[in-house]
C-alpha positions in Angstrom: 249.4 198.6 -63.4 253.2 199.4 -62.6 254.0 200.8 -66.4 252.1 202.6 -68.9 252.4 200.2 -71.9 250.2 197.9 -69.4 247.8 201.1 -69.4 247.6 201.3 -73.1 246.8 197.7 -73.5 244.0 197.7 -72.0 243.2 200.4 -73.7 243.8 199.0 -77.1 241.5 195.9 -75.8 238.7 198.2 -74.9 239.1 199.8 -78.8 238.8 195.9 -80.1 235.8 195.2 -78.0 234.2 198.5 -79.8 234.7 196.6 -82.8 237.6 198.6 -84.2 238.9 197.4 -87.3 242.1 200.2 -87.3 244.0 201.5 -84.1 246.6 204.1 -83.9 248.8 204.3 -81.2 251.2 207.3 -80.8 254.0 208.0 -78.5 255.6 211.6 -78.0 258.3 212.6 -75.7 259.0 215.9 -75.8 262.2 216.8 -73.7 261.8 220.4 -74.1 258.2 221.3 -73.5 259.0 218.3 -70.8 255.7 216.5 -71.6 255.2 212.4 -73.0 251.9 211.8 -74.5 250.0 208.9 -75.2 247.0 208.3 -77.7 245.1 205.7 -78.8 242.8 206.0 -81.9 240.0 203.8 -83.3 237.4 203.5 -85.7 235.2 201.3 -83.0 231.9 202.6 -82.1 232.4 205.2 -80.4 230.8 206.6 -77.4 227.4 209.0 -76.6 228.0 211.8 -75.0 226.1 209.7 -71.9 228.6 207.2 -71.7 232.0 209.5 -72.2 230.4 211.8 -69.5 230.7 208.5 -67.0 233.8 207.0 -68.4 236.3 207.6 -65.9 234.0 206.7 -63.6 235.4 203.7 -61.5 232.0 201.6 -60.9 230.7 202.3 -64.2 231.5 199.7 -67.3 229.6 198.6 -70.8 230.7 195.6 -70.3 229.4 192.3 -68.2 231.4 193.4 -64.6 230.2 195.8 -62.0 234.1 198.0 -62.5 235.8 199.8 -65.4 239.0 200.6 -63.7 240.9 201.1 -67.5 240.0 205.0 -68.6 239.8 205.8 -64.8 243.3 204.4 -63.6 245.2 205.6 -66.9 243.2 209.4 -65.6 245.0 208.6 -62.4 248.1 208.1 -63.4 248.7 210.7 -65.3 246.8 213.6 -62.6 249.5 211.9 -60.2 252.1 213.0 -62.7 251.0 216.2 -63.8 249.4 215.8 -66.7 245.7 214.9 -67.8 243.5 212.5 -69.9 241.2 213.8 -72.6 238.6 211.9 -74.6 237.2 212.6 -77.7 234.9 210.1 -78.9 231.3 209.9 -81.0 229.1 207.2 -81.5 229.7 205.2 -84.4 232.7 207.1 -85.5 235.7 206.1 -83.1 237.3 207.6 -80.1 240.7 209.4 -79.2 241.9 208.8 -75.9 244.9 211.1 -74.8 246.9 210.9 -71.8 249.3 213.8 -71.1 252.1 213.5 -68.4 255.0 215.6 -67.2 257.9 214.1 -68.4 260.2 214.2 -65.6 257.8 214.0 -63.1 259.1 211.6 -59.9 255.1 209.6 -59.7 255.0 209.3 -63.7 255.4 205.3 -64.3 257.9 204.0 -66.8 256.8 203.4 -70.3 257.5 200.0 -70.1 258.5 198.1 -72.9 255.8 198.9 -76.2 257.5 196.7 -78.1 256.2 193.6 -76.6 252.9 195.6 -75.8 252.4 196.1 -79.5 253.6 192.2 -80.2 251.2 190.9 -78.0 248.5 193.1 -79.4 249.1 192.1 -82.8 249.6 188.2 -82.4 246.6 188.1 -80.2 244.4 190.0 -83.2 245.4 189.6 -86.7 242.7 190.9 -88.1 242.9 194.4 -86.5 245.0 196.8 -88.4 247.7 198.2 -85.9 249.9 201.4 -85.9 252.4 202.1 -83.6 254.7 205.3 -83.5 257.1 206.4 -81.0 258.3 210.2 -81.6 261.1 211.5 -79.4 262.2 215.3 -79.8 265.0 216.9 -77.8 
């Protein structure tokens, strides 16, 4: 995926396949501490601790495919970039997904636009209840 907002779509669609009903997506750029995070929240179902121990594994999915290239390549891309993914997530009561990157860092990919990431995903599902904020500090 060339941008991130591409990233956090698929993430998003992996929240509404959980059956999330509310998702929360935050943006912070922080030109000081020189760091841009990303986090999605949901009230899906969740993961064992089984299933988030093998999430960002490459060949391992819930889903009816033999890859789930999502949580792995958004892990990628922000390792390549100095930064981290972190996911916090128990069954039947939602999961955080944060992705940390340096800020200035010459492999981090653009954000891309989230405007028409954040469009998409809420013409394409009405009935979820989206929030999007972008947060930019100095």
């Amino acid at each position: 995926m060339y941008d991130l907002s591409l990233h956090l779509l698929d993430i998003v669609e992996n929240s509404i396949a959980a059956n999330a009903s509310q998702i929360e997506i935050d943006v912070f750029e922080n030109k000081r501490k020189n760091k841009l995070v990303l986090i999605v929240k949901d009230n899906g179902t969740g993961m064992d601790e089984e299933i988030k121990k093998r999430a960002l594994d490459p060949f391992f999915t819930t889903k009816n495919k033999k890859t789930g290239l999502g949580l792995p390549l958004l892990a990628q891309a922000a390792e390549q970039s100095g930064g981290r993914l972190k996911i916090e997530s128990k069954a039947k009561r939602g999961t955080v997904i944060r992705a940390e990157f340096q800020l200035d860092h010459i492999d981090r990919k653009p954000l891309g636009d989230m405007s028409v990431t954040v469009r998409v995903l809420r013409a394409a599902h009405p009935g979820i209840g989206f929030r999007y904020r972008h947060r930019v500090r100095a």
